[in-house]
C-alpha positions as CSV (number, residue, x, y, z in Angstrom):
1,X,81.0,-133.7,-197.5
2,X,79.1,-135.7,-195.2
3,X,75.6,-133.9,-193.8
4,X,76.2,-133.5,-190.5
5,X,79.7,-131.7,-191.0
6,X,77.8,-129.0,-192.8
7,X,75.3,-128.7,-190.3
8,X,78.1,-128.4,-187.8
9,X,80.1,-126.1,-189.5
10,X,76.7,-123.4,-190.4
11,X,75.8,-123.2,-186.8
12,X,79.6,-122.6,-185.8
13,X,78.9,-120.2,-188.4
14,X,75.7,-118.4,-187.0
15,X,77.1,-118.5,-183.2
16,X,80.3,-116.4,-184.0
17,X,78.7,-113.6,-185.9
18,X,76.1,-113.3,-183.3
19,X,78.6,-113.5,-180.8
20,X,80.6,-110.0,-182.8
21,X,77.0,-108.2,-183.4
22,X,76.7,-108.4,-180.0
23,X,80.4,-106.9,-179.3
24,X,79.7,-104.4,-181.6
25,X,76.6,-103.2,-179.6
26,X,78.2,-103.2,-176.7
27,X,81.2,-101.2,-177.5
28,X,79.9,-97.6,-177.6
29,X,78.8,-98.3,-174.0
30,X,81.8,-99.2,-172.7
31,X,83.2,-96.2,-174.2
32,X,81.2,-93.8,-172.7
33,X,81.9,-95.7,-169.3
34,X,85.1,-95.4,-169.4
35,X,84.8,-91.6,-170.6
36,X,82.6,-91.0,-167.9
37,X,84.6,-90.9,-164.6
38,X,86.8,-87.9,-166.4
39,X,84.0,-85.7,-167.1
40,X,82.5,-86.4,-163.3
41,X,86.4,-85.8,-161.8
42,X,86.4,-82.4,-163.7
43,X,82.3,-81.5,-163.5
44,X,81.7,-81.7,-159.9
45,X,77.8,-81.3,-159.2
46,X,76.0,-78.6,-158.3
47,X,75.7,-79.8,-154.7
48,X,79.3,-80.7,-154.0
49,X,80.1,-76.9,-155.0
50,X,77.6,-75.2,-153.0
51,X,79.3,-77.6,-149.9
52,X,82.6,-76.3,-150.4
53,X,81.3,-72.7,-150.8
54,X,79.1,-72.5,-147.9
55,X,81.3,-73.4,-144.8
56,X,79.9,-73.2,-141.5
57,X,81.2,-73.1,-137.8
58,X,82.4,-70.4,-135.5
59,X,85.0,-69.2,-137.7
60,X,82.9,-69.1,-141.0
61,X,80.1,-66.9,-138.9
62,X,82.8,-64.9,-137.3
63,X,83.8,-63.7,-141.0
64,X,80.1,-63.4,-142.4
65,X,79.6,-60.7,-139.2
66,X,83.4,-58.9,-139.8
67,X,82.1,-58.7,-143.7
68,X,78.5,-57.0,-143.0
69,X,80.0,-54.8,-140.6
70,X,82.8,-53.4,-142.6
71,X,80.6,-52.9,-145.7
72,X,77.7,-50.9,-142.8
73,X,80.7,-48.8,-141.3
74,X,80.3,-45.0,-142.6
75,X,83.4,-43.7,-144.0
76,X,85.2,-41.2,-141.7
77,X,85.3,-37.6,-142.1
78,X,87.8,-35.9,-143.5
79,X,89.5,-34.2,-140.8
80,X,89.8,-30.6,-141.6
81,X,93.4,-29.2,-141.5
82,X,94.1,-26.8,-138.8
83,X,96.7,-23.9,-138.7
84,X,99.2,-25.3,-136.8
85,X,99.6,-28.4,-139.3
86,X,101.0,-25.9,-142.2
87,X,104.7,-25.4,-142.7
88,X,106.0,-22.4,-142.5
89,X,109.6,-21.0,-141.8
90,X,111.0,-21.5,-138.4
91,X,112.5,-18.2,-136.8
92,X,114.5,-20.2,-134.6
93,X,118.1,-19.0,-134.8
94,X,117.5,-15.6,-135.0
95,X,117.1,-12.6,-132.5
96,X,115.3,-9.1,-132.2
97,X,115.8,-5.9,-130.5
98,X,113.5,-4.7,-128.2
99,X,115.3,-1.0,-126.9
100,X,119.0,0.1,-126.6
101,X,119.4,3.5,-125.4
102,X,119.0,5.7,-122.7
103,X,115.6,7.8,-121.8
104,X,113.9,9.7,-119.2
105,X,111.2,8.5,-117.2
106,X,108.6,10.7,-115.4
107,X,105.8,8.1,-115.0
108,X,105.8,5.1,-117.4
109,X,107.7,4.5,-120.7
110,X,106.8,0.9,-123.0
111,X,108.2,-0.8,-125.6
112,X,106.2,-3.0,-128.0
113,X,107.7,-5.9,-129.6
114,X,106.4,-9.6,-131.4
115,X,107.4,-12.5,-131.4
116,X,106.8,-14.4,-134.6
117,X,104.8,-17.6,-135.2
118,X,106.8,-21.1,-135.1
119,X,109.0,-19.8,-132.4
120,X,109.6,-22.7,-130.1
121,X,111.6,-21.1,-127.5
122,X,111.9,-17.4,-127.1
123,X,113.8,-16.0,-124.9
124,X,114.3,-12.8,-123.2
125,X,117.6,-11.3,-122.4
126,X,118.4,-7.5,-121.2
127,X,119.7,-5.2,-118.5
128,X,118.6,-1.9,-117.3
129,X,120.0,0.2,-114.2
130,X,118.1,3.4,-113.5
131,X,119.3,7.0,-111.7
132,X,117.6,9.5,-110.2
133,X,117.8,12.6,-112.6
134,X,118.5,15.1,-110.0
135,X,121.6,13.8,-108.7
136,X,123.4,12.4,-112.4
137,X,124.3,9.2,-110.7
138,X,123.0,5.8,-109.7
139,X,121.3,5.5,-106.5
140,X,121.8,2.6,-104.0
141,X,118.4,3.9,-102.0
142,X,115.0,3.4,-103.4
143,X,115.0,6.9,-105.1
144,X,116.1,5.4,-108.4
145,X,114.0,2.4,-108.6
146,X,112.0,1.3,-111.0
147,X,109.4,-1.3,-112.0
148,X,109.6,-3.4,-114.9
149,X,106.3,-5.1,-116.1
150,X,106.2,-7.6,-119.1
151,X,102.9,-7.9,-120.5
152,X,100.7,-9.4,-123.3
153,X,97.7,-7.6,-125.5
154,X,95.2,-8.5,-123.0
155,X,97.2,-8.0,-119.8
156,X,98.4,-4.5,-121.1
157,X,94.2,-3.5,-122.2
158,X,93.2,-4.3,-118.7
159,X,96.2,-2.4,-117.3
160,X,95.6,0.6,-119.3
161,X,91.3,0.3,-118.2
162,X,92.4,0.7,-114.5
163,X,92.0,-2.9,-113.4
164,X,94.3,-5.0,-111.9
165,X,96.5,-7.0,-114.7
166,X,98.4,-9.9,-114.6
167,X,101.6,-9.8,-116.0
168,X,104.3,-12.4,-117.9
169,X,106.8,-11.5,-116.1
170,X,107.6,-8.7,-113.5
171,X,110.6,-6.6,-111.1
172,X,109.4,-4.6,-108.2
173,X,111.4,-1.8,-107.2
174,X,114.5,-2.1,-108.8
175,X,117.7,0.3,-110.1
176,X,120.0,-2.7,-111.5
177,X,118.6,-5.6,-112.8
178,X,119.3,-8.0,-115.3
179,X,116.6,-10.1,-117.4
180,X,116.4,-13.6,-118.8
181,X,113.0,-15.2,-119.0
182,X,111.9,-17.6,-121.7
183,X,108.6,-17.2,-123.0
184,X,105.8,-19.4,-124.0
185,X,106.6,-21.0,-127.2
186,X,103.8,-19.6,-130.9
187,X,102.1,-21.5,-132.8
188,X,100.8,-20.1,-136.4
189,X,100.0,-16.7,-134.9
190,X,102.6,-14.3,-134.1
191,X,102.1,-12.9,-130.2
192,X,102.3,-9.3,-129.1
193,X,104.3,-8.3,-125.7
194,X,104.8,-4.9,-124.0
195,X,107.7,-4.4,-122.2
196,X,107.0,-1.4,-119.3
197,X,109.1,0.3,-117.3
198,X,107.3,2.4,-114.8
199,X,108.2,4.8,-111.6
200,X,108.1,2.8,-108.4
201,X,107.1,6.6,-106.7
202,X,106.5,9.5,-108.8
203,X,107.2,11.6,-105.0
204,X,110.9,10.9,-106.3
205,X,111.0,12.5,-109.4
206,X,112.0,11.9,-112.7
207,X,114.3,9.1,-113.6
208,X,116.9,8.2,-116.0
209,X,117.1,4.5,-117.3
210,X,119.3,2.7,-119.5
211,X,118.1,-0.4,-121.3
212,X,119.4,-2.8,-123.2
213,X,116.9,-5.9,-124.1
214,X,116.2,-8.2,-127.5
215,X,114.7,-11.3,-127.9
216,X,115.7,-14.4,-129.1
217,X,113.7,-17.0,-131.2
């Protein structure tokens, strides 16, 4: 073989294996090249995330202020359950004597009665027609009359000390008289009343009344 083919031939020789040392170099940093656009895509910096975190403008500050505020606001109190809140059995529906009969009256007879809690709207119903006791028979002239006083605990304690009391609900002066009146509605507490029949003039003498009253809830 002619020289100069050899020559040719070993340098062709040299040139490609320098050529694929160099490749072979260069190869794991291609590699990590192309690897690392995936880890920055998934791994954003620290930077980036504290932008995204901490927004700002009006509405970001308006939700900062709502936050401190509702963790500064002090609990409410427990609101403490009062009386009227309870359940209890409604009397509604049902009714209650007060008096049915006949008696004498010289000054002033009364008759107690209650009317129970949860009532929502008692009402009172009767009739009474008095008679003067000398003659037997009812009286159209002011001989036989009457009064007829309704009254709660405190009205009847400041009627029976001698001072002027108010009443519920009250006749003047009457021999035949019929009765309905509603009363105030109860709450938890059951609430006295005194019904009173008293002699309009005790110059007239005794009198004879008969009654017939109940209450109903």
């Amino acid at each position: 073989m002619p020289k100069g083919i050899g020559l040719l031939l070993m340098s062709l020789a040299l040139v490609g294996g320098a050529v694929y040392y160099r490749n072979q170099l260069s190869l794991p940093k291609q590699q990590a090249a192309a690897e690392q656009p995936q880890e920055v895509e998934d791994k954003p910096d620290a930077q980036d995330s504290d932008k995204i975190m901490k927004a700002e403008g009006p509405l970001a500050e308006w939700m900062d202020k709502a936050e401190k505020a509702t963790s500064l606001r002090k609990p409410e109190p427990v609101r403490k359950p009062h009386p009227s809140d309870h359940i209890a059995p409604s009397p509604v529906g049902t009714s209650s004597e007060i008096v049915r009969k006949t008696f004498a009256l010289t000054s002033s007879a009364k008759f107690l009665f209650e009317v129970p809690a949860h009532a929502a709207s008692p009402q009172l119903h009767g009739i009474y027609r008095s008679f003067a006791k000398d003659s037997g028979v009812q009286s159209s002239d002011e001989s036989a009359d009457v009064d007829l006083l309704l009254m709660n605990d405190q009205q009847y304690a400041d009627y029976l000390s001698g001072h002027p009391a108010d009443t519920v609900y009250s006749v003047d002066a009457s021999h035949d008289q019929d009765v309905n009146f509603g009363l105030p509605a109860t709450l938890d507490r059951p609430v006295q009343y005194y019904l009173i029949f008293r002699n309009s003039s005790a110059g007239t003498g005794k009198k004879v009344v008969q009654a017939d009253f109940h209450v109903d809830f």
